[in-house]
C-alpha positions as CSV (number, residue, x, y, z in Angstrom):
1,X,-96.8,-13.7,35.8
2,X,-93.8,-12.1,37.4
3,X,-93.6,-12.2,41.3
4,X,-90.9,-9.8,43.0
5,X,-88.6,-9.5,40.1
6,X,-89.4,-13.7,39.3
7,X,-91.2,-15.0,36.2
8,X,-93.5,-17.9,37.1
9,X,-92.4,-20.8,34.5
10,X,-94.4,-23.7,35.7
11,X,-96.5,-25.0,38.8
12,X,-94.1,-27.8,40.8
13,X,-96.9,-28.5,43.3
14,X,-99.2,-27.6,45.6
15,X,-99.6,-27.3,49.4
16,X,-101.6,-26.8,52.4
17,X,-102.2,-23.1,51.4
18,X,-101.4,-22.5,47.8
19,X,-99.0,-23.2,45.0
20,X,-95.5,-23.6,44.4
21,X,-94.0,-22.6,41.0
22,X,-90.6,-22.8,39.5
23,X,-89.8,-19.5,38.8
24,X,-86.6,-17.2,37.2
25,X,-85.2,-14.1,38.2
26,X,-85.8,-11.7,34.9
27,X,-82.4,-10.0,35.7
28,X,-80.2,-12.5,37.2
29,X,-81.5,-15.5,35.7
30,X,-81.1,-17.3,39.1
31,X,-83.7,-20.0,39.5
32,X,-85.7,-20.0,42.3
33,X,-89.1,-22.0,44.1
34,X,-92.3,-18.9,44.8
35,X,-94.8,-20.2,46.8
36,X,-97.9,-18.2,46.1
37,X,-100.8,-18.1,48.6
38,X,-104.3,-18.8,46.9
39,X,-106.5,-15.7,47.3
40,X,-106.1,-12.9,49.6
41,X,-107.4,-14.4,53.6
42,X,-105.8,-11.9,55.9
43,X,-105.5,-15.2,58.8
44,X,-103.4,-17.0,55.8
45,X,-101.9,-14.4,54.7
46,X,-100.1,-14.1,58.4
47,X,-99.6,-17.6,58.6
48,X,-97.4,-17.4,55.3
49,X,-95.6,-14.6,56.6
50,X,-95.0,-16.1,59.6
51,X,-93.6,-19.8,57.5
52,X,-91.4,-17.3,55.6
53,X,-90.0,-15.6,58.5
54,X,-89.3,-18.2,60.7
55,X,-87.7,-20.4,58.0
56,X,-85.8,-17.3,57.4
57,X,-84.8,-16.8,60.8
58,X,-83.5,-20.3,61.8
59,X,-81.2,-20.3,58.4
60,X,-80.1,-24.4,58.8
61,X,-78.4,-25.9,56.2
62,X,-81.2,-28.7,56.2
63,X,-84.0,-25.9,56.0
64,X,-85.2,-24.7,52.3
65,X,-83.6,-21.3,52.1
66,X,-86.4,-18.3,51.9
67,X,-84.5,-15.5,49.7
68,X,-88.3,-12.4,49.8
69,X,-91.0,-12.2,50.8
70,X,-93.7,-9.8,48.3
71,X,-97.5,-8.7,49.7
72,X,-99.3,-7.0,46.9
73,X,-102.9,-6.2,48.4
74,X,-103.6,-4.1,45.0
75,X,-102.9,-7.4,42.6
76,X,-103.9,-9.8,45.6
77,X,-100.2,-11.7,45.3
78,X,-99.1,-12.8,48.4
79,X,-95.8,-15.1,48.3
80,X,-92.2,-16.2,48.7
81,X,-89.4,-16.7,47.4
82,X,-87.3,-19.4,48.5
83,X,-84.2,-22.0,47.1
84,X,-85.2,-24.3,44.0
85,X,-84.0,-27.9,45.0
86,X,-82.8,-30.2,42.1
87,X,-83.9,-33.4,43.9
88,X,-86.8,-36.1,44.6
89,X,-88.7,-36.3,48.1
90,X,-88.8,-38.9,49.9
91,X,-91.9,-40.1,48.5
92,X,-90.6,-40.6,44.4
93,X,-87.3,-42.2,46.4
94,X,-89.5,-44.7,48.0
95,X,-91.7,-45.3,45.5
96,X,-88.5,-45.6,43.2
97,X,-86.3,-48.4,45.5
98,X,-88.9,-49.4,47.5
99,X,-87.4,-50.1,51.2
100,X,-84.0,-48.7,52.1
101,X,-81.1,-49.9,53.6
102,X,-81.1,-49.6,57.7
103,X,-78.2,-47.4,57.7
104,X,-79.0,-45.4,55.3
105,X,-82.4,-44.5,57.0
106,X,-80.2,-43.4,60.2
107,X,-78.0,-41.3,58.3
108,X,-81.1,-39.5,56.2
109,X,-83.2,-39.1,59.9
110,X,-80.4,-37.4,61.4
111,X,-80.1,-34.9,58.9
112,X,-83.7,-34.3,59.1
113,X,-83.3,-34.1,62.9
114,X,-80.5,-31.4,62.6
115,X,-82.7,-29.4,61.0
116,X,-85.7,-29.9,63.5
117,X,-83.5,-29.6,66.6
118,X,-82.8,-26.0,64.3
119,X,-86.1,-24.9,64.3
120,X,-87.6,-26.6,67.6
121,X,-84.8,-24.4,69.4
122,X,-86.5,-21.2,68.5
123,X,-90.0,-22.6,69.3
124,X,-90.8,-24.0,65.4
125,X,-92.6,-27.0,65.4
126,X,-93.3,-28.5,62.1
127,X,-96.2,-30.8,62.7
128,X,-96.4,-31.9,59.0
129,X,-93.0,-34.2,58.8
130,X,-93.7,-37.1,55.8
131,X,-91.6,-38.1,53.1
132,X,-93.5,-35.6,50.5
133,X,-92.0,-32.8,52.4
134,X,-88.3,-34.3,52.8
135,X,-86.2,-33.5,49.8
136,X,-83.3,-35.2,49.0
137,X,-80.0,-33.3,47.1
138,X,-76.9,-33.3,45.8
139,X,-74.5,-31.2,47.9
140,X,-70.7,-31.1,47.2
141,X,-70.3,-35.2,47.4
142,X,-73.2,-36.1,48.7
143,X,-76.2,-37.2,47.1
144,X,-78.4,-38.0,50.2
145,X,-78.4,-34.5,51.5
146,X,-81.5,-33.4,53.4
147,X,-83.2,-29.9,52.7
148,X,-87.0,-30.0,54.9
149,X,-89.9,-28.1,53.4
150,X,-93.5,-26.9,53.8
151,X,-93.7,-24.9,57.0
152,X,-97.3,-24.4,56.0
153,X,-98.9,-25.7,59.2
154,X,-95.9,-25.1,61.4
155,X,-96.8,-24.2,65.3
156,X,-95.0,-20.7,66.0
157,X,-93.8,-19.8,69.1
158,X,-92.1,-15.9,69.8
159,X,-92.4,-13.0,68.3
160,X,-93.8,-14.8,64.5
161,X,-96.3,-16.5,66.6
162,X,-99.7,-18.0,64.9
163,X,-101.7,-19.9,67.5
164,X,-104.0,-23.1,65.9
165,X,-107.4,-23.0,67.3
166,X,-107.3,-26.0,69.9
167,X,-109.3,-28.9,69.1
168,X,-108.1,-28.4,65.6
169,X,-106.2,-31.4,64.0
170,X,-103.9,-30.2,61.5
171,X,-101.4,-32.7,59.6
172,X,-101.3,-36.0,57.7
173,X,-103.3,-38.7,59.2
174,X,-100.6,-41.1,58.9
175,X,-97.9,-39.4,60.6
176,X,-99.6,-37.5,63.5
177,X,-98.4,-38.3,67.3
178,X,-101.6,-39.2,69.1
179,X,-101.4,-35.6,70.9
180,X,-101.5,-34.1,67.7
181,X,-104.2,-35.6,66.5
182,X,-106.1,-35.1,69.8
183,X,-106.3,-31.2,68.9
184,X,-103.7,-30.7,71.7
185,X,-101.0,-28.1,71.2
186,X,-97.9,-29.8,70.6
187,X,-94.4,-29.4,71.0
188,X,-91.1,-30.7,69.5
189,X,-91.6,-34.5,70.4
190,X,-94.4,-34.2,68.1
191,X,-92.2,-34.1,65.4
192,X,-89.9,-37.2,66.7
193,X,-92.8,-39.1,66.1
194,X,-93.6,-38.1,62.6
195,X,-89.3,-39.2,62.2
196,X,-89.9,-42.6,63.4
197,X,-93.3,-43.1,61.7
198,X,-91.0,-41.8,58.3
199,X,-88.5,-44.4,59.6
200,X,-90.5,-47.2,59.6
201,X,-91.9,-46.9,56.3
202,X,-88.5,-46.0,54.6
203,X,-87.2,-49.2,56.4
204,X,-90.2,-51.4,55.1
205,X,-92.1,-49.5,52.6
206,X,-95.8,-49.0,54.7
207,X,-96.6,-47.0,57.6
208,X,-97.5,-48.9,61.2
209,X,-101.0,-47.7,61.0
210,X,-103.2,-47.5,58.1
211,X,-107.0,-47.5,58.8
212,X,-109.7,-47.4,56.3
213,X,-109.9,-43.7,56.8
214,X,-108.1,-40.5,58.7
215,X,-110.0,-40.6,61.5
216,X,-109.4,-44.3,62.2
217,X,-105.9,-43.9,61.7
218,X,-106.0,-40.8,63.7
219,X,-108.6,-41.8,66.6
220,X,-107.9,-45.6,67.0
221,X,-104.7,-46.2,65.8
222,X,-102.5,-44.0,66.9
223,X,-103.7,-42.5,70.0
224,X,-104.8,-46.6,71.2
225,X,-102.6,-48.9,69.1
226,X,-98.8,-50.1,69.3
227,X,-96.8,-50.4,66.6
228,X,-95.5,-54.0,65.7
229,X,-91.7,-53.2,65.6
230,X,-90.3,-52.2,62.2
231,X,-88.0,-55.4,62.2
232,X,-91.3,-58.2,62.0
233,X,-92.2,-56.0,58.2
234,X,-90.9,-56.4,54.8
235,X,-87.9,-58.9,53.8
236,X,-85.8,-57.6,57.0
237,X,-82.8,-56.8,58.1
238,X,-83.5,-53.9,60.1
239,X,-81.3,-54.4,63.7
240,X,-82.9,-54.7,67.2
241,X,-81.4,-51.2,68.1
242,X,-82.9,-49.4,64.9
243,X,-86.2,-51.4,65.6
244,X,-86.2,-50.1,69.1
245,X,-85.8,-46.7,68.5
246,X,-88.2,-46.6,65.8
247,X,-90.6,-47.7,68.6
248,X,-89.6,-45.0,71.2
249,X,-89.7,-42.6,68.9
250,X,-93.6,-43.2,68.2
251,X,-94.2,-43.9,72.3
252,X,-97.6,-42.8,72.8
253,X,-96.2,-40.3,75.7
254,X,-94.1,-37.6,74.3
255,X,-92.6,-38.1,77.7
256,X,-92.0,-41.6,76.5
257,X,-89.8,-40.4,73.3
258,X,-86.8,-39.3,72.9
259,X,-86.6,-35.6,74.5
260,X,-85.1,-33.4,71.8
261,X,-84.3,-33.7,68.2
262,X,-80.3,-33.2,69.1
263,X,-80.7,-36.5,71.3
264,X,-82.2,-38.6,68.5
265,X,-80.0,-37.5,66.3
266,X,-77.0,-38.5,68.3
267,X,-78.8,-42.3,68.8
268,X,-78.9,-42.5,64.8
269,X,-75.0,-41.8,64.6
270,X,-74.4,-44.3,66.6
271,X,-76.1,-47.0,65.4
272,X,-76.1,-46.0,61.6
273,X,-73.0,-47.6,61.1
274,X,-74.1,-51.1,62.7
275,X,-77.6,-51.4,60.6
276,X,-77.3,-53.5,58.0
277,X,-76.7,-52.5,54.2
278,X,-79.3,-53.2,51.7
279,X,-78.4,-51.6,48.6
280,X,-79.7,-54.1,45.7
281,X,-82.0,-56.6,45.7
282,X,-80.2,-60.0,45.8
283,X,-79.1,-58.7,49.8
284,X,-83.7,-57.8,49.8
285,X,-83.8,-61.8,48.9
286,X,-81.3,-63.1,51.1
287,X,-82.2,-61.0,53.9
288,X,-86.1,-62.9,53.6
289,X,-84.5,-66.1,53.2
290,X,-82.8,-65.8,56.3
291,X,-85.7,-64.8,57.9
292,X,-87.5,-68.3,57.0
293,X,-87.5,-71.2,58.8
294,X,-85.5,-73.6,56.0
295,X,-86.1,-77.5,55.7
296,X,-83.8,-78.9,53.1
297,X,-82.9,-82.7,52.8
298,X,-79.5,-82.3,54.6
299,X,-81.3,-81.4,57.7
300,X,-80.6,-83.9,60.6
301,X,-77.2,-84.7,59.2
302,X,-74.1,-84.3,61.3
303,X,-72.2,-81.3,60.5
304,X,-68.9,-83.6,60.0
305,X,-71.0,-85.5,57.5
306,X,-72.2,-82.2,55.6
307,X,-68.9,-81.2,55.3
308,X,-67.1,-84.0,53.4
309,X,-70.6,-84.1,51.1
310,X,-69.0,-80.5,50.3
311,X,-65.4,-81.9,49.9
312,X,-66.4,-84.5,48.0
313,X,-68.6,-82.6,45.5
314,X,-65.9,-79.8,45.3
315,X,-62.9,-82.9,44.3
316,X,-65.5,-84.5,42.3
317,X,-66.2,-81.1,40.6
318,X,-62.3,-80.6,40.0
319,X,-61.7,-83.8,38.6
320,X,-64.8,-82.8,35.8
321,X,-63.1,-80.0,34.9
322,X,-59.3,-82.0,34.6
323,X,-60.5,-84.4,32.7
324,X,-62.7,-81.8,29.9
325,X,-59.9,-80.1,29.7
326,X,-57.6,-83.2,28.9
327,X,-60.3,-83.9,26.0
């Protein structure tokens, strides 16, 4: 199948309103991603248009790039045509390494924030952040660069506006700010939650709120429950100042949060380079063995009578060694 001049290779994955293929330019050869809308519902097919456009429009560095747009009503194609990223989400990069490192966290959020402050500044709010829909690239020399996709559910605001019928939840359960998942039209803040829900579960590999199904998660959970801060989960090592803006980002108030995108991403700069390292799995170990509470048999001792234990096993050690090598 061949969509505005692309040939359709093979499906990548699919979304909230159809399919995404990898796809190649029959003249160019370029490589590019076509989203193609499943079946022909005039209500989707202006929310598509609208996903393209404003995508277009705000043109961030951290946004997927949208390169056409083609509406066939004959054939019944609707799609577009946007970047092909070379990369993993942030779902196969968890799933891969499990937790990561504190600072690294900081520095991936405030890429994601750059692009957000992007798009809430011309009234685009996501409302569908998770780490399925955060891809991470190579660009130039660095390997953690941040592309954001899947504007399928995206609030509009302007002249590409789509409202949402109120009352309606849309989103993933796990990541919703409680005014979200009240059915409430949402701004920006919205989206700072969804970052420090994707925060907390980089950090220590589960989500603060899990129920036994959406609508426990959604109605119990996060509109009613605090979040145990991200620094009591997993082996560790997350800081008291990453722990405790993890938790005002998911304040139940978005007047609670941190205002704008542009302001949390300042906070993450700041503190990205005083979280912790964890970047193999002997620092994981030590980091949950200094968490413990240790009894060993020197404890009690005197720490002058610990210390010539030490020298003595370290002279005690030497002389071994001498007298081996005299033999």
């Amino acid at each position: 199948m061949v969509v505005g001049g692309y040939r359709l290779l093979k499906m990548l994955g699919a979304g909230a309103m159809g399919r995404v293929y990898l796809a190649e330019h029959e003249r160019l050869g370029r490589r590019a991603a076509v989203k193609v809308l499943d079946g022909w519902d005039p209500e989707l097919v202006s929310r598509l248009f609208c996903e393209a456009r404003a995508v277009a429009q705000i043109g961030d560095e951290h946004l997927v790039d949208v390169y056409d747009f083609v509406a066939d009503p004959q054939k019944g194609v609707v799609a577009y045509v946007m970047e092909f990223l070379d990369g993993q989400d942030l779902r196969k990069l968890l799933q891969r390494e499990r937790v990561l490192a504190p600072s690294r966290v900081a520095r991936l959020a405030a890429q994601i924030c750059a692009g957000l402050d992007a798009a809430h500044k011309v009234g685009v709010v996501h409302r569908d952040l998770k780490p399925d829909n955060v891809v991470v690239v190579r660009r130039g020399g660095d390997s953690d660069f941040i592309k954001i996709v899947d504007f399928g559910i995206a609030q509009f605001a302007g002249p590409v506006a789509h409202r949402t019928r109120a009352g309606i939840a849309l989103g993933s359960a796990a990541y919703m700010a409680p005014e979200q998942a009240e059915g409430k039209r949402v701004d920006g803040r919205a989206d700072l939650y969804a970052v420090g829900v994707l925060m907390f579960e980089l950090m220590t590999g589960e989500v603060p709120f899990l129920g036994k199904t959406s609508r426990e998660t959604l109605e119990i959970m996060h509109v009613t429950k605090v979040p145990s801060p991200a620094g009591d989960h997993g082996a560790g090592l997350v800081t008291d100042a990453m722990a405790k803006l993890v938790q005002r980002c998911m304040a139940k108030r978005p007047e609670d949060r941190f205002q704008t995108a542009e302001e949390l991403r300042k906070a993450l700069l700041d503190i990205a380079d005083l979280a912790p390292d964890r970047g193999d799995k002997t620092q994981i170990l030590l980091g949950a063995v200094a968490k413990r509470k240790v009894t060993t048999p020197l404890k009690g001792l005197s720490s002058m009578a610990v210390l010539g234990m030490a020298i003595a096993f370290a002279v005690g050690l030497g002389a071994g060694l001498i007298i081996m090598g005299i033999r």
